[in-house]
C-alpha positions in Angstrom: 0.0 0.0 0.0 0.5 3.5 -1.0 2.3 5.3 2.2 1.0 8.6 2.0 -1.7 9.8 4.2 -4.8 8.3 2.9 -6.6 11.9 1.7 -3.2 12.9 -0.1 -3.4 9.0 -1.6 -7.0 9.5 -2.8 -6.0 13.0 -4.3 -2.9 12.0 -6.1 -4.6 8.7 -7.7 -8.0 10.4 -8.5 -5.9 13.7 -10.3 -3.6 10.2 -12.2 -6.9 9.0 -13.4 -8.9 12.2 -14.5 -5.8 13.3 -16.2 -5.3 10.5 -18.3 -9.3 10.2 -19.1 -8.1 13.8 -20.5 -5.3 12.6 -22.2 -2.7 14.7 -20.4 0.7 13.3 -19.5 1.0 11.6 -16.0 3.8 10.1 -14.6 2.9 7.1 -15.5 -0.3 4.8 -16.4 -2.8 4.3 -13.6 -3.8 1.0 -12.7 -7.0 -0.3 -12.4 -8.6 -3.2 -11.3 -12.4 -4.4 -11.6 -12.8 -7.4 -9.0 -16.7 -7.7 -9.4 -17.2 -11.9 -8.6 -13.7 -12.0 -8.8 -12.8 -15.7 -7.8 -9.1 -14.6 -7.1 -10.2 -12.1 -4.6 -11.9 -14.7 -3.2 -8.9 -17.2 -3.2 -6.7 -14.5 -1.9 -8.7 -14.0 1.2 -9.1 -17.7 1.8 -13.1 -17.4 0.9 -15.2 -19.1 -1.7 -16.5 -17.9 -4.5 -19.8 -18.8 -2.8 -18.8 -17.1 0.3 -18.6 -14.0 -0.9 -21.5 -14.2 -3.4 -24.0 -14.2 -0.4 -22.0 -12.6 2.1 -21.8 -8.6 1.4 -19.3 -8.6 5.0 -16.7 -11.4 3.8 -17.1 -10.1 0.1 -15.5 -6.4 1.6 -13.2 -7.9 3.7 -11.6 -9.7 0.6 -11.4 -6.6 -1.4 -9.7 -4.6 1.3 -7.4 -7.0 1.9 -6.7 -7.5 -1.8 -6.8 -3.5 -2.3 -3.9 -3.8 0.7 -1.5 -6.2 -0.3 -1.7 -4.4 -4.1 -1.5 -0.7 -4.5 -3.3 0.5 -7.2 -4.8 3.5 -8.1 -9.0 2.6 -8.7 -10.9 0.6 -8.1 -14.6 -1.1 -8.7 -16.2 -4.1 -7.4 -19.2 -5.3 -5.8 -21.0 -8.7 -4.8 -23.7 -8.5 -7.9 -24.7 -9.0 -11.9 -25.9 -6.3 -13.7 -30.1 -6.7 -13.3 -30.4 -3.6 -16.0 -34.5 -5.1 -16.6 -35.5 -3.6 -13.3 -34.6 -0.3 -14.3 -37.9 0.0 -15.8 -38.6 1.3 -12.2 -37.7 4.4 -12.8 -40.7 5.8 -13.8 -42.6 5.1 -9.8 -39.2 4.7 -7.8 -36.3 6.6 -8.7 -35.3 6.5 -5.4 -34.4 3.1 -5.2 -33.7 2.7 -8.9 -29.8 2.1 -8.5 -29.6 -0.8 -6.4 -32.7 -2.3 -8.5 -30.1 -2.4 -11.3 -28.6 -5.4 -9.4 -28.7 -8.8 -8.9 -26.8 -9.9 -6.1 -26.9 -13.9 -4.7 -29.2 -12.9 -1.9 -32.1 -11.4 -4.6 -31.3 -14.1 -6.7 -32.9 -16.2 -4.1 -35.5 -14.6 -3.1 -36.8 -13.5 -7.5 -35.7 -16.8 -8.2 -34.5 -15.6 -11.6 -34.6 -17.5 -14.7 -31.4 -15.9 -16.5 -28.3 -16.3 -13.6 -26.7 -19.4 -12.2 -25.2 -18.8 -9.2 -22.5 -20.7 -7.1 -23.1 -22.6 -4.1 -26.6 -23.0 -5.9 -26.9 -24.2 -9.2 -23.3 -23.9 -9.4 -20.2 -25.7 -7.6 -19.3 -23.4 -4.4 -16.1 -21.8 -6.5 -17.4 -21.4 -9.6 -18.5 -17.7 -10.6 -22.1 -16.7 -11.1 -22.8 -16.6 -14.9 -25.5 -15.0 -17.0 -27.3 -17.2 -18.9 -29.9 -15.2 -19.8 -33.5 -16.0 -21.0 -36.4 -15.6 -23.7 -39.1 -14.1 -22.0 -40.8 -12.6 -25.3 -42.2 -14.0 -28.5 -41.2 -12.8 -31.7 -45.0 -11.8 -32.1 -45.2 -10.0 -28.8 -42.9 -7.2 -30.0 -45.8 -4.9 -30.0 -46.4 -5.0 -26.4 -42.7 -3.7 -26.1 -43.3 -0.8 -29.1 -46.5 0.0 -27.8 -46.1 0.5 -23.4 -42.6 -0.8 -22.2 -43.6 -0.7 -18.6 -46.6 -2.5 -18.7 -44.6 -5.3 -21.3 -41.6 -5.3 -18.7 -44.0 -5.5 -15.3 -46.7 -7.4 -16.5 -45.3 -9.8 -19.2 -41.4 -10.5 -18.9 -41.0 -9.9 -15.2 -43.8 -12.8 -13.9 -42.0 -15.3 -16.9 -37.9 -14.4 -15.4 -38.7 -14.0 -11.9 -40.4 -17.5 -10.8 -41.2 -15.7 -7.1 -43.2 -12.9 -9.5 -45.1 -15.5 -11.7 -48.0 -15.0 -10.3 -47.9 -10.9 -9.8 -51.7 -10.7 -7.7 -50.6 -13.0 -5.3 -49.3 -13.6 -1.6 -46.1 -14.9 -2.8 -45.2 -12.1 -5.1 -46.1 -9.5 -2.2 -43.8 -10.9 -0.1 -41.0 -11.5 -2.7 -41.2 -7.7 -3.2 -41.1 -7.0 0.7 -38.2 -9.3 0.9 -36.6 -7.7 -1.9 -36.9 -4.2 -0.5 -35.0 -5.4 2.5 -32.4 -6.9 0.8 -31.7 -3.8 -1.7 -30.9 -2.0 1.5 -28.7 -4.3 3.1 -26.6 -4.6 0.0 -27.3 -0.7 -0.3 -25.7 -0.3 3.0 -22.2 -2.6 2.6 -21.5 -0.4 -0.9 -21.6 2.0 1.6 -19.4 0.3 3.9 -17.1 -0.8 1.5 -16.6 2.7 0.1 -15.9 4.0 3.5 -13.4 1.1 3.7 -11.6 2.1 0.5 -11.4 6.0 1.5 -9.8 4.8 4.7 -6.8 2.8 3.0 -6.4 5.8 0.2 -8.7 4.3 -2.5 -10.7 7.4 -4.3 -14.3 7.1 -5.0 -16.7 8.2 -7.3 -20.5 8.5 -7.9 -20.5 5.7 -10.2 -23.9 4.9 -12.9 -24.7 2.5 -15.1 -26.4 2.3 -18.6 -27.4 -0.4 -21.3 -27.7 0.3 -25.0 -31.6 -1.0 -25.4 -30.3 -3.3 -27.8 -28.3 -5.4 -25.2 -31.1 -5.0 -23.2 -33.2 -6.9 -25.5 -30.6 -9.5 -25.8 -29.9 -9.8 -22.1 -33.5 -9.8 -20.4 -36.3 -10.1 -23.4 -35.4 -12.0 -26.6 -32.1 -13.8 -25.4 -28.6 -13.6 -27.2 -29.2 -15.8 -30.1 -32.8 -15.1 -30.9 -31.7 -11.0 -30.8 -29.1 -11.2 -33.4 -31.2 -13.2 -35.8 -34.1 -10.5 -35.2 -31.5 -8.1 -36.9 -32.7 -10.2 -40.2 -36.2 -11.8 -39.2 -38.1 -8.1 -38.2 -35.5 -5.7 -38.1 -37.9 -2.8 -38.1 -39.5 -4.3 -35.1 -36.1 -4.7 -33.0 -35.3 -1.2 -33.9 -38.8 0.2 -32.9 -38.6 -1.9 -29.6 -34.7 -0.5 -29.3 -36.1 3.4 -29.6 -38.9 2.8 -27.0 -36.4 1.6 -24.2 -34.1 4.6 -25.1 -36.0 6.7 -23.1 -36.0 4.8 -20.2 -32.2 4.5 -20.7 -31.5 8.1 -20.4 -33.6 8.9 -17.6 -32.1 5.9 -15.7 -28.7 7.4 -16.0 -29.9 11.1 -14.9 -31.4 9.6 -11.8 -28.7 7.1 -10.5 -25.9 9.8 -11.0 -27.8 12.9 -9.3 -25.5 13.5 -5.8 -27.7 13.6 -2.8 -27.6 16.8 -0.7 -26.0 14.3 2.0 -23.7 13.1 -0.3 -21.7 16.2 -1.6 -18.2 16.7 -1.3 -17.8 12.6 -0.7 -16.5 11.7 -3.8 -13.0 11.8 -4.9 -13.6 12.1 -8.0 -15.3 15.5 -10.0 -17.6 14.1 -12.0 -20.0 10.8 -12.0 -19.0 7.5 -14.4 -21.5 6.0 -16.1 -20.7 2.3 -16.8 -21.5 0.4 -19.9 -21.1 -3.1 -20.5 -21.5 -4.0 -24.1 -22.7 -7.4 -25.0 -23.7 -7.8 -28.9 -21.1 -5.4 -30.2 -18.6 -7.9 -31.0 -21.4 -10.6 -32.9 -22.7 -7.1 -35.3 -21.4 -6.5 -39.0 -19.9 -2.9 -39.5 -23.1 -2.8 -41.5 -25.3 -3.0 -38.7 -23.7 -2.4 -35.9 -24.0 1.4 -37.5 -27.1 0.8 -38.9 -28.8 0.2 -35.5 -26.7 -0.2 -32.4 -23.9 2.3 -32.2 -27.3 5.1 -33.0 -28.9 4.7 -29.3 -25.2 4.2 -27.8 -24.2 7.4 -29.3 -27.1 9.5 -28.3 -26.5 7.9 -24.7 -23.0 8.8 -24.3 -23.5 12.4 -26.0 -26.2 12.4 -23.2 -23.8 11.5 -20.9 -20.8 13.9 -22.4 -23.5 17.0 -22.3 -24.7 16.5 -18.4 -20.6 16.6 -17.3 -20.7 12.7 -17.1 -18.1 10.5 -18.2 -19.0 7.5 -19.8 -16.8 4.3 -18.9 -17.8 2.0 -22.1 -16.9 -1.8 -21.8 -16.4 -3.2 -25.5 -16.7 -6.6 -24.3 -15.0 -9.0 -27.0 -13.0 -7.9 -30.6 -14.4 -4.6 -31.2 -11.3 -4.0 -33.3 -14.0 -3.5 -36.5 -15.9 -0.8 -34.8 -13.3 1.3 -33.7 -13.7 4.0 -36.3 -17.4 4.8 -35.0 -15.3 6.7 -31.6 -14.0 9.2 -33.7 -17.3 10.8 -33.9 -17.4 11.1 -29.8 -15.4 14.4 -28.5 -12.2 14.3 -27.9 -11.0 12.9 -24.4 -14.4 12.7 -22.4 -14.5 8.8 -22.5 -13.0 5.5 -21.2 -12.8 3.2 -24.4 -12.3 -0.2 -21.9 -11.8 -3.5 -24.3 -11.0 -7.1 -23.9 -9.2 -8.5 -26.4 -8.8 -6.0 -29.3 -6.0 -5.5 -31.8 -3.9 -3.6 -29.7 -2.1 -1.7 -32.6 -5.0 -1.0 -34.0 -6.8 0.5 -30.9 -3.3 2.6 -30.7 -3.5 3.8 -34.7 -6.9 4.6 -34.4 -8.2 5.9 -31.1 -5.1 6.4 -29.6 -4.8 10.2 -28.8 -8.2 10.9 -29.4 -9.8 8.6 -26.6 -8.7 7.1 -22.9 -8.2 3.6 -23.2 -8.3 0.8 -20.8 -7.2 -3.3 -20.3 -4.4 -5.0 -21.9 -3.9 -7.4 -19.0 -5.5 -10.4 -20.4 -6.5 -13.2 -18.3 -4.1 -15.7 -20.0 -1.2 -13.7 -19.4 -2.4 -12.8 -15.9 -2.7 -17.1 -15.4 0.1 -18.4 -17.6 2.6 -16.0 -18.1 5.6 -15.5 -15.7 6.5 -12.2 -13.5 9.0 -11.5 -16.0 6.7 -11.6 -19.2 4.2 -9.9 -17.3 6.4 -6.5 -17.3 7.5 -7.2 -20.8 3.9 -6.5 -21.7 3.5 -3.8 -19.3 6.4 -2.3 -20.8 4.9 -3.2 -24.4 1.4 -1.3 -23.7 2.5 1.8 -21.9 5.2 1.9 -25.1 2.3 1.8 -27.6 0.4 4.9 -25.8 3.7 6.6 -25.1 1.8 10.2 -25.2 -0.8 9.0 -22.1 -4.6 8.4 -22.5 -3.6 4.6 -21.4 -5.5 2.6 -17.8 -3.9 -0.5 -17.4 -6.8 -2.7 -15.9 -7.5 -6.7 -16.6 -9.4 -7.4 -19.7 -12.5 -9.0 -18.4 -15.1 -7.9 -15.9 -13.6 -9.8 -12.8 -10.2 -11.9 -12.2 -10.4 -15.5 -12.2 -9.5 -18.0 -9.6 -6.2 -19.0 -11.6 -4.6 -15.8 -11.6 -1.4 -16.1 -10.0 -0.5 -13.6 -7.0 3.3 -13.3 -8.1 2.2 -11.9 -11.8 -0.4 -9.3 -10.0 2.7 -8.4 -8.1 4.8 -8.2 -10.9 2.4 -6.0 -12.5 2.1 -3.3 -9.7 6.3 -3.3 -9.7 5.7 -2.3 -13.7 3.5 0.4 -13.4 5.2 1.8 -10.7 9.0 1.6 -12.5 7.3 3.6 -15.2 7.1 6.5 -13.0 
């Protein structure tokens, strides 16, 4: 750990980060690391992966102890999946509407979803939840999507994914909600906890958001994956018309779920609010349509986003090395492009200098490589963005089990010989 005092810590690592997201030189890269279901965090702190999926205590205690032994500069992580269908919410409870957005091992009990596996339940106790997700629409009930959202969402999809909500008028579902209002504000209450935790240790914090393109919405929670992309060819109008009907809900989700409390000013690190987007589809589009439809409502959310003094932290989950072109028409330093497993080069030629980057530590490298390779590629990546604009963080939304502790170490001794 860092061992400045832990305000002076939080200042010096928050100023790294919002610099770079600016593309101004730093002294060197920041590191990042996002542990959300991380099975090494739970390794590393001598937990399960199940442990610390239903457990909000033991699942902070194994991030501070990780954020401890490993000084970095940011970082993210909680106990939960993204739940983004609930944010359909926000029209009757925007108070509550952030912590609806997730699905944590507790609520997964008690909605008894139909789209998450989780472990210790339908999964061995060390295995990580997955996302599965489900078909809870018919091609033919599009309509009821187009027409009213809300009443689609509440009163079709939710009673066919949530098997404790199947049948909506009855004494089961009014307790499932109860239940589930109880548990939102316990897990509420250890992100509170946790980011107390971090403050104390010299970890900055920020006002963090979240936001789906509709499109991956559709994928995720309505149609399923594999039924959505062949939509793209089977009723394409209807998928886009469904798409532009969400979008509304999208936005508005975002404006709510990054507005600071009154209580809340002056505790985050950070000046302005991140608005997290994990990108599902992206990867599995043509150029053709990935302009044609999904990068349209992605756009208009991030310029959103851009307008209101956000900054949107965009998650290009798989090769998005064949839409890279499409973030030349955001402005100029106001994002974080985060990607998996792109064409590094490419990302440099294209968006390098023009956007603030984030990954390159891939999970193989992270698993099999050695200490010594590990720095190579350090070395490699902070070489290819030379002028700044560059987060190193690991490539995928959590770090597995696998992950050895020698080549984490190896790559906080990098970073910091880059200074």
């Amino acid at each position: 750990m860092s061992e400045l005092d832990p305000r002076e810590a939080r200042r010096q690592k928050a100023d790294r980060v919002e610099r770079t997201i600016r593309l101004e030189k730093t002294d060197r890269p920041p590191l990042f690391l996002l542990l959300s279901n991380s099975g090494f965090q739970a390794r590393y702190a001598g937990y399960t992966m199940a442990e610390i999926a239903y457990d909000y205590d033991k699942f902070n205690q194994s991030l501070i102890k990780l954020s401890r032994d490993f000084d970095l500069d940011w970082t993210f992580a909680n106990a939960a999946i993204g739940n983004f269908i609930n944010h359909i919410m926000i029209d009757d409870h925007p108070e509550i509407a952030g912590f609806l957005g997730f699905l944590t091992g507790p609520i997964h009990d008690i909605l008894q979803d139909n789209y998450t596996k989780w472990p210790g339940r339908e999964l061995a106790d060390n295995d990580p939840p997955q996302f599965i997700g489900g078909k809870f629409l018919e091609i033919d009930e599009y309509d009821l999507l187009i027409d009213d959202p809300n009443a689609c969402i509440n009163e079709v999809i939710f009673p066919r994914a949530y098997q404790a909500l199947e049948k909506p008028a009855s004494g089961k579902a009014y307790g499932t909600l109860i239940k589930l209002g109880m548990e939102i504000a316990r897990f509420g209450g250890s992100l509170i906890d946790q980011g107390m935790m971090l403050k104390e240790i010299g970890y900055p914090q920020a006002l963090m958001g979240m936001c789906y393109n509709p499109y991956d919405m559709i994928a995720d929670y309505v149609r399923h994956f594999d039924n959505t992309i062949t939509d793209f060819h089977r009723v394409p109008e209807k998928i886009k018309q469904a798409a532009e009907a969400i979008l509304p809900h999208s936005l508005k989700f975002v404006e709510v779920t990054t507005a600071i409390p009154p209580e809340l000013k002056g505790a985050y690190d950070f000046e302005s609010p991140f608005v997290f987007y994990p990108l599902h589809l992206n990867e599995f589009l043509s150029p053709k349509l990935y302009q044609q439809y999904y990068w349209p409502p992605l756009k208009t959310l991030i310029e959103a986003d851009i307008k209101a003094g956000r900054i949107p932290w965009i998650f290009f989950e798989g090769d998005h090395t064949h839409h890279l072109e499409t973030l030349l028409e955001v402005p100029k330093g106001k994002i974080i492009a985060h990607f998996e497993r792109p064409d590094w080069d490419r990302v440099a030629e294209i968006v390098g200098g023009h956007q603030c980057v984030m990954g390159g530590l891939q999970p193989s490298l992270l698993i099999g490589g050695t200490p010594d390779e590990v720095k190579a590629h350090v070395g490699k990546m902070a070489a290819l963005f030379k002028d700044g604009g560059l987060i190193l963080a690991n490539a995928q939304g959590s770090l597995p089990r696998e992950v050895k502790e020698e080549n984490l170490a190896a790559v906080v001794e990098a970073v910091k010989e880059l200074a």
